[in-house]
C-alpha positions as CSV (number, residue, x, y, z in Angstrom):
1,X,0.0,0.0,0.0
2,X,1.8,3.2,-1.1
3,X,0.6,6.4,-2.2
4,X,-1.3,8.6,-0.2
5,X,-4.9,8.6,0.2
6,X,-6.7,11.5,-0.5
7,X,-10.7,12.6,0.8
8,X,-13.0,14.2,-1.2
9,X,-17.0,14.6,-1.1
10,X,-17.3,11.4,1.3
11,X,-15.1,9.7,-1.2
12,X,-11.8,8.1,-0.3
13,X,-9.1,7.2,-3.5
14,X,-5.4,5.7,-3.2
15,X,-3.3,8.3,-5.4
16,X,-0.2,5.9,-6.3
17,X,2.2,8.4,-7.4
18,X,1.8,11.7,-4.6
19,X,4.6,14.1,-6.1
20,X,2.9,13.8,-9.4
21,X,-0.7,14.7,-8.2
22,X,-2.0,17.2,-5.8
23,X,-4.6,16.8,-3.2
24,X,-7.6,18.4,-6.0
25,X,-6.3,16.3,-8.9
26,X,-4.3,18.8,-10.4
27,X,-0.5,18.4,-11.4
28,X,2.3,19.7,-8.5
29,X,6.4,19.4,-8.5
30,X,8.3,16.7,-7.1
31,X,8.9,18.9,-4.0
32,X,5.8,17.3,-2.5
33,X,5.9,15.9,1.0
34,X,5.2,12.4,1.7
35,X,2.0,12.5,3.5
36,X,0.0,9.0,5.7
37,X,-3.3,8.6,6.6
38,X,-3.4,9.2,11.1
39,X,-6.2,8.0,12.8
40,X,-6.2,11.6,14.7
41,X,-7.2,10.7,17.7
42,X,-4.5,7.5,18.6
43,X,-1.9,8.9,16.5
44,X,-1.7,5.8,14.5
45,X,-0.6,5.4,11.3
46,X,-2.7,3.4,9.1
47,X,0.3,1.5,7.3
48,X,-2.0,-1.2,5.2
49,X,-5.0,-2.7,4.1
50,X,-5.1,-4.9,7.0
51,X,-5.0,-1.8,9.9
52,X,-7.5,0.1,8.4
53,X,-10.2,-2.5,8.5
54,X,-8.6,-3.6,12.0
55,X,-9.2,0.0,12.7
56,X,-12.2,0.9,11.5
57,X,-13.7,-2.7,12.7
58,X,-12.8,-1.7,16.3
59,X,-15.1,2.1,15.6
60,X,-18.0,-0.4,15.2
61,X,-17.6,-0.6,11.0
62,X,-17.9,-3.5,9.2
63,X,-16.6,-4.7,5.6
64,X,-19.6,-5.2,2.7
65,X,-18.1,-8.4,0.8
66,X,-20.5,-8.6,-2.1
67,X,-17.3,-7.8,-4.0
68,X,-14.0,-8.5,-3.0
69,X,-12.3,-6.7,-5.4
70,X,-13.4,-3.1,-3.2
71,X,-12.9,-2.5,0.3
72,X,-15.9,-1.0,1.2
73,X,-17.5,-1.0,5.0
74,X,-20.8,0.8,6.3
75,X,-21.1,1.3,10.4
76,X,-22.6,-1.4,12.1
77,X,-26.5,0.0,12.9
78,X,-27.7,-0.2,16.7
């Protein structure tokens, strides 16, 4: 998992190459700093597929598997 992952009208995409796109889809030097998705409030860094759904399992969301080609999770309802 590299790339940095960028959050956008409730939408969440995986930009693979960061120093060649900016945060609004535009073009941007190489001068660009690495950036990682923090869950803010541990200060943890989200380093793969595997941690965020650990993650976001443990905030009560769980993982829609109707196709396992997307990783796709809803919040558990009460």
């Amino acid at each position: 998992m590299s790339g940095v992952w960028v959050f956008k009208n409730g939408v969440v995409r995986l930009v693979e190459n960061p120093a060649a796109e900016s945060l609004d889809g535009s073009r941007q030097s190489s001068s660009t700093r690495r950036k990682v998705l923090v869950h803010t409030p541990s200060n943890e860094v989200i380093t793969s597929y595997a941690v965020l759904e650990h993650k976001l399992w443990s905030l009560g969301w769980e993982r829609y598997y109707e196709d396992p080609s997307l990783l796709q999770f809803h919040k558990r309802s009460t």
